[in-house]
C-alpha positions, 0 to 999 in steps of 0.5 A: 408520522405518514403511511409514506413507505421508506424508499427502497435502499439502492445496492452501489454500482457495479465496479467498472476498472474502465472508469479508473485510469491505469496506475501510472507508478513504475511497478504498474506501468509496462515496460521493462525495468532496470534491476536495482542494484545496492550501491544505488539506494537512495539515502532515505531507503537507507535510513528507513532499513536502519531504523525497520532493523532497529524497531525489529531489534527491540521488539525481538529484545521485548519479547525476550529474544536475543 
């Protein structure tokens, strides 16, 4: 072993939004949106509202629920 002293811990930089790029998705991005509207879901959103009720379905029937 040496009488080295251990260096000291460094803190992580300070968050800077400036060195991110804005989100490019369209909840973030400006600029108005058009409202949905039902009969235009697409079939997978369709499919995955089928089966979130289904799996609600069985845990409400697993906690002895109706």
């Amino acid at each position: 072993m040496t009488d080295e002293k251990p260096a000291p811990a460094q803190e992580p930089p300070e968050f800077n939004p400036l060195n991110f790029p804005p989100c490019a998705c369209p909840r973030h991005s400006p600029g108005p949106r058009p409202e949905p509207q039902e009969d235009e879901d697409s079939v997978l959103l369709r499919a995955l509202r089928a089966r979130m009720n289904e799996e609600n379905r069985l845990r409400r029937w697993a906690r002895g629920e109706s």
